[in-house]
MARNUDREN-566481 format. One line per field, with one value per residue: x, y, z of N, C-alpha, C in turn; residue number from 1. Coordinates in steps of 0.02 Angstrom, whole numbers, plus 50000, padded with zeros to 5 digits. Each point is the difference from the previous one (the first is absolute). Layout:
% residues N
n.c1 c(X,...)
n.c2 c(Y,...)
n.c3 c(Z,...)
ca.c1 c(X,...)
ca.c2 c(Y,...)
ca.c3 c(Z,...)
c.c1 c(X,...)
c.c2 c(Y,...)
c.c3 c(Z,...)
resi c(NUM,...)
***
This chain:
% residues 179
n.c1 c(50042,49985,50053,49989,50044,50038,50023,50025,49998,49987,49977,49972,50031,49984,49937,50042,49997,49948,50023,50007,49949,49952,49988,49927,49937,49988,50072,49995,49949,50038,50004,49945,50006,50014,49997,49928,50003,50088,49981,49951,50041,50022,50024,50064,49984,50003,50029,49979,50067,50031,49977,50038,50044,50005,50008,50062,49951,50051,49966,50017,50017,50037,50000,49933,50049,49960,50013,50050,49982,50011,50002,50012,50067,50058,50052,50032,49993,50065,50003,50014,49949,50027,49943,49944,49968,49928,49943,49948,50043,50044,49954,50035,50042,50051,50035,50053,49991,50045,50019,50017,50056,50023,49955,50035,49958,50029,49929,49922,50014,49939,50040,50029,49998,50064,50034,50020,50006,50038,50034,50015,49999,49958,49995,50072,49986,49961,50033,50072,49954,49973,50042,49996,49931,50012,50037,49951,50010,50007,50009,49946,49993,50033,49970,50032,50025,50032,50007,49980,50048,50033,50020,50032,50036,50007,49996,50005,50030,49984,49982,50022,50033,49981,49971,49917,50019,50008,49958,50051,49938,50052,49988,50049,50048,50040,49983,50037,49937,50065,49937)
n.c2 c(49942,50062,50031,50034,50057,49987,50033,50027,49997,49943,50023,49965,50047,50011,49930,49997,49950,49962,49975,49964,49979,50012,49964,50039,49980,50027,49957,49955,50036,50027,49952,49983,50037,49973,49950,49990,50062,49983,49923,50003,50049,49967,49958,50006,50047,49957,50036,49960,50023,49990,49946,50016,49935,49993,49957,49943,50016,49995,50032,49951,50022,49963,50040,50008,49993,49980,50068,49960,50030,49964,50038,50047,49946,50086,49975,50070,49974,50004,49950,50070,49996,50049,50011,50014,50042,49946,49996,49964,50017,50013,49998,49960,49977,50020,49987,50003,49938,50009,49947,49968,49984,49971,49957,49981,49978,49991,49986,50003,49964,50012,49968,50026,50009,50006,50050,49990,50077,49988,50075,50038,50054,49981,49953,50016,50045,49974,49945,50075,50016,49925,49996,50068,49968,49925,50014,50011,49994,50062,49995,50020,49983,49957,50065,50042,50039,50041,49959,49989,50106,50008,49955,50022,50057,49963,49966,50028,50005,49930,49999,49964,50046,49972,49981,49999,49947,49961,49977,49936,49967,49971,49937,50018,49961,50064,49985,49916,49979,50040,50066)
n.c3 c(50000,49980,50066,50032,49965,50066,49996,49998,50079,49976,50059,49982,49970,50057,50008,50038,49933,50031,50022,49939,50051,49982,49986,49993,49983,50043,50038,49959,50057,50060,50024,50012,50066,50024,49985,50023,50036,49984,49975,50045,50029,49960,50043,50006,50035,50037,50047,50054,50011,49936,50032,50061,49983,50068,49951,49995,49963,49941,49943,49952,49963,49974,49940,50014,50052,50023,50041,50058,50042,50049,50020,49963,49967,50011,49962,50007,49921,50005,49934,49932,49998,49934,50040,49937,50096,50006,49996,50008,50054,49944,49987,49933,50058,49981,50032,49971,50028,50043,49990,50052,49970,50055,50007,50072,49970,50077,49994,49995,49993,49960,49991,50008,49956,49996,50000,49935,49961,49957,49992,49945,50002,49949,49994,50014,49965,49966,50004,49971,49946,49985,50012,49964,49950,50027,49996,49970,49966,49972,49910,50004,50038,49932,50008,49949,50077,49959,49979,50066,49994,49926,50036,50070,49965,49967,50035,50016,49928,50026,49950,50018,50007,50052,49945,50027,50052,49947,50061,50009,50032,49999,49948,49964,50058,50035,50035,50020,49988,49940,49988)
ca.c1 c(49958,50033,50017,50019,50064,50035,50017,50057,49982,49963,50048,50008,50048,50055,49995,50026,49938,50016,50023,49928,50030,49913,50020,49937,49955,50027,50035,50006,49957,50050,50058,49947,49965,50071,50029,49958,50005,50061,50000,49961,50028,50056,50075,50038,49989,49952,49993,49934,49986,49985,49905,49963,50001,50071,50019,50059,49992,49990,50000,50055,49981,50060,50039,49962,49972,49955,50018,49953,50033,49986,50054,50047,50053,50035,50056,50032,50086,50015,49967,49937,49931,49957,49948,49940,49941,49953,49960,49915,49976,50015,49991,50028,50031,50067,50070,50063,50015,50057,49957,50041,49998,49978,49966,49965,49942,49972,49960,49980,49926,49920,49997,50043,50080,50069,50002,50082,49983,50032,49984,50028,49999,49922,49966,50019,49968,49939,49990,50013,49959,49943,50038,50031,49959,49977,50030,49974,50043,49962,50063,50039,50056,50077,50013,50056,49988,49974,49968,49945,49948,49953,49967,49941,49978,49975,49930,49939,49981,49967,49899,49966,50028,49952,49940,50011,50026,49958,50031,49942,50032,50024,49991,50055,50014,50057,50038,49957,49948,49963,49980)
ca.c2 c(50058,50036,50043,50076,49984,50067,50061,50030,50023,49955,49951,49912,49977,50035,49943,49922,49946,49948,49921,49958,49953,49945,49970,49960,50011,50080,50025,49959,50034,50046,49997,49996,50061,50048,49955,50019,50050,50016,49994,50033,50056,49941,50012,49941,49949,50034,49972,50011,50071,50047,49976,50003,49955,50029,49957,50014,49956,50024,49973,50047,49972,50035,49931,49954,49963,50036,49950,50057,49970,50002,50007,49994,50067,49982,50034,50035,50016,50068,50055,50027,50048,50065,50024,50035,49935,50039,49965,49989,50021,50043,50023,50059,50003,49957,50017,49965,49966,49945,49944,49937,49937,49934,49985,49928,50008,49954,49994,49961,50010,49994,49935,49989,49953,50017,50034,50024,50040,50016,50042,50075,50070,50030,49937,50009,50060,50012,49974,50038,50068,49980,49963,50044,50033,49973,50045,50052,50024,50023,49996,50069,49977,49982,50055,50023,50033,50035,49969,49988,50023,50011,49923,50021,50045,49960,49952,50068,50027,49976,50001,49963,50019,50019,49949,49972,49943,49952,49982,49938,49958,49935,49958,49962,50026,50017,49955,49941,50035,50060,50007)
ca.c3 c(50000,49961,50062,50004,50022,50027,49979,50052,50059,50038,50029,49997,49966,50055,50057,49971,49993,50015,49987,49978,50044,49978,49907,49969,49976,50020,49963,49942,49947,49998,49943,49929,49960,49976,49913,49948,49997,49983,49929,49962,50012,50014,50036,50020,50055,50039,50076,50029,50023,49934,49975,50056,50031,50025,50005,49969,49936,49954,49944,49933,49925,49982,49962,49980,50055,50053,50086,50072,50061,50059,50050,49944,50046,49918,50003,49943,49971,49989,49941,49997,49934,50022,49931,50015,50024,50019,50062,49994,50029,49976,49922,49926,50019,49966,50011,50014,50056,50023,50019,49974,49954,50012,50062,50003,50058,49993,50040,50003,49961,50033,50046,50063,49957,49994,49925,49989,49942,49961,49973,49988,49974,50018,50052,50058,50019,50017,50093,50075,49999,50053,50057,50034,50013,50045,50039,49991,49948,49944,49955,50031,50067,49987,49928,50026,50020,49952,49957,50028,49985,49944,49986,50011,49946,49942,50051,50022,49935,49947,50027,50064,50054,50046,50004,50064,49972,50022,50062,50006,50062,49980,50038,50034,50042,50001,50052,50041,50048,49977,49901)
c.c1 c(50045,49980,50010,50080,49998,50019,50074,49964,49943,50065,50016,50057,50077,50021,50056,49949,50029,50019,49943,50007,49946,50014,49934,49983,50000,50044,50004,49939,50026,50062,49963,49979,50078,50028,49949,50005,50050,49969,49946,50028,50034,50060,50031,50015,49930,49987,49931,49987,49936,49918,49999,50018,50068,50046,50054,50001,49989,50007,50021,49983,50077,50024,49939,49974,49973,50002,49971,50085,49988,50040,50092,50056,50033,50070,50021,50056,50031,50022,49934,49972,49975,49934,49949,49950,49946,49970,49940,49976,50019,49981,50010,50073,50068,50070,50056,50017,50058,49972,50071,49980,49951,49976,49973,49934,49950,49933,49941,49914,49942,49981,50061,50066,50047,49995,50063,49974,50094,50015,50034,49958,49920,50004,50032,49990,49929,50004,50019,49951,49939,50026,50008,49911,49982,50063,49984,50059,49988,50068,50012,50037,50046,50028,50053,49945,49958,49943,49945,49961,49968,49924,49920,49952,49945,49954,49984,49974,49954,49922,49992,50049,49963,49945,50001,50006,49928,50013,49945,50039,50031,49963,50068,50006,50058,50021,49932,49944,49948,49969,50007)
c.c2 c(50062,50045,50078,49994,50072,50060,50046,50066,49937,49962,49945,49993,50037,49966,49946,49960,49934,49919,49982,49919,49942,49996,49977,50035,50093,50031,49987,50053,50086,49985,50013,50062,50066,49983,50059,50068,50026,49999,50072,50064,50040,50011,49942,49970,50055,49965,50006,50064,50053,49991,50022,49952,50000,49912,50004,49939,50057,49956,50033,49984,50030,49928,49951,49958,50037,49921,50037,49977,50029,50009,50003,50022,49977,49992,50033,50018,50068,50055,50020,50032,50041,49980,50020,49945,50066,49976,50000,50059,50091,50026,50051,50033,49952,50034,49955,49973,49956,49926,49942,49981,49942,49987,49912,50017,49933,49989,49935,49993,50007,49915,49992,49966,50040,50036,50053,50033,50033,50040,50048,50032,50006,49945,50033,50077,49968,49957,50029,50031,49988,49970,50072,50037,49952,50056,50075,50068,50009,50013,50091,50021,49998,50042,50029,50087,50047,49968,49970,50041,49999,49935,50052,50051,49971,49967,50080,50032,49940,49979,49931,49996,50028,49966,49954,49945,49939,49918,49943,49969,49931,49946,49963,50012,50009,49966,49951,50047,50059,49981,50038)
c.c3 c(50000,50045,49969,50021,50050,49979,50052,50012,50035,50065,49983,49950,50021,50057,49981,50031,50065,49968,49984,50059,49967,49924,49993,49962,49967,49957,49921,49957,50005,49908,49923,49979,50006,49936,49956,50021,49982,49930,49964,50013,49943,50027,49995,50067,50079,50072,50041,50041,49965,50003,50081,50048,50035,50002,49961,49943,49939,49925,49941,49945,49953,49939,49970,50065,50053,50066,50033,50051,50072,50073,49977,50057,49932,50010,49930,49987,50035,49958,50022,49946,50019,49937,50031,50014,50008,50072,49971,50064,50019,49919,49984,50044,49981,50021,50002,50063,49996,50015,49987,49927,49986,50062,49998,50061,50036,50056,49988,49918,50045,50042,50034,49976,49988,49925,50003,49969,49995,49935,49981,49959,50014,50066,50079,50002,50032,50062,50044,50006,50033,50068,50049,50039,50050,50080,50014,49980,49920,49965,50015,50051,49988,49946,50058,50014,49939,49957,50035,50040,49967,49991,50041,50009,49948,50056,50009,49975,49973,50023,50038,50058,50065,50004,50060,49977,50021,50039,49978,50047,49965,50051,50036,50071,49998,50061,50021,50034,49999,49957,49988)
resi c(1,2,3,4,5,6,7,8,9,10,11,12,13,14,15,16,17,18,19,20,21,22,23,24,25,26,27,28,29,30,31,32,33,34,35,36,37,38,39,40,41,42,43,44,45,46,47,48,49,50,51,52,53,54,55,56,57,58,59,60,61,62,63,64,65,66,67,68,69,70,71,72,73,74,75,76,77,78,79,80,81,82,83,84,85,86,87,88,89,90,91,92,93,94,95,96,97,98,99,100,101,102,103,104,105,106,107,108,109,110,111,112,113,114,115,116,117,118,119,120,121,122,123,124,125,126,127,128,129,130,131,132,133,134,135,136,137,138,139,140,141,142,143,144,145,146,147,148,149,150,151,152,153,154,155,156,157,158,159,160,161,162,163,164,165,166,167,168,169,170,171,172,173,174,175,176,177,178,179)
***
């Protein structure tokens, strides 16, 4: 099902997300509708922050393959790429970002199984870049001082800047117990 994405000034994408700990039902339809709302955006990739959901599962589409992953930790080359990223949750927004090379990332699928994602240039941009929004951390953050005034110059100058934001309760729970 096809989610409203966040926008910057919504907290939830300033929260570092929690540990995905329950592998059901839930989650597997979390993962479904983040697949189908990236694709239909279209983006290459898209974290649960971005729909509202403070969990640390994000999804990509890069190369033809479309994944997901779950509780990601990465390690990165120490080369590096400079290029131009955006955000879904920044629109019509693009600046030159630093981003490792390469990235091994490793966490869990929608059932609870082991998953390696291995990668350069678009693929390991886009896992620091959703890896950075489960930390609540935005690609503007990593602009160099000047250049992220101007980033937010441009968010204040642009017409859905301020829009109140729209708030759905998740069914997930962020921690055992909660909803």
């Amino acid at each position: 099902m096809l989610k409203p994405i966040r926008l910057f000034g919504d907290p939830v994408l300033r929260t570092p997300a929690a540990p995905v700990e329950t592998f059901d039902k839930e989650l597997r339809q979390l993962v479904a509708d983040l697949t189908d709302t990236m694709l239909d955006a279209p983006g290459v990739g898209l974290a649960a922050p971005q729909i509202g959901v403070s969990l640390r599962v994000f999804t990509y589409w890069v190369d033809d393959v479309v994944g997901h992953l779950i509780n990601p930790d990465l390690d990165l080359s120490d080369e590096l790429q400079d290029g131009e990223e955006g955000c879904l949750s920044l629109p019509g927004l693009a600046y030159d970002t630093k981003r490792a090379q390469r990235v091994v990332a490793r966490g869990m699928n929608m059932h609870g199984e082991p998953v390696l994602v291995e990668g350069s240039d678009l693929l390991a941009r886009c896992v620091q870049h959703e890896t950075d929004h489960l930390d609540g951390v935005l690609f503007i953050d990593r602009l160099d001082p000047e250049v992220r005034k101007q980033a937010m110059r441009e968010i204040r100058e642009s017409e859905w800047f301020g829009a109140p934001p729209v708030v759905r309760f998740s069914p997930h729970a962020i921690r055992p117990g909660l909803g």
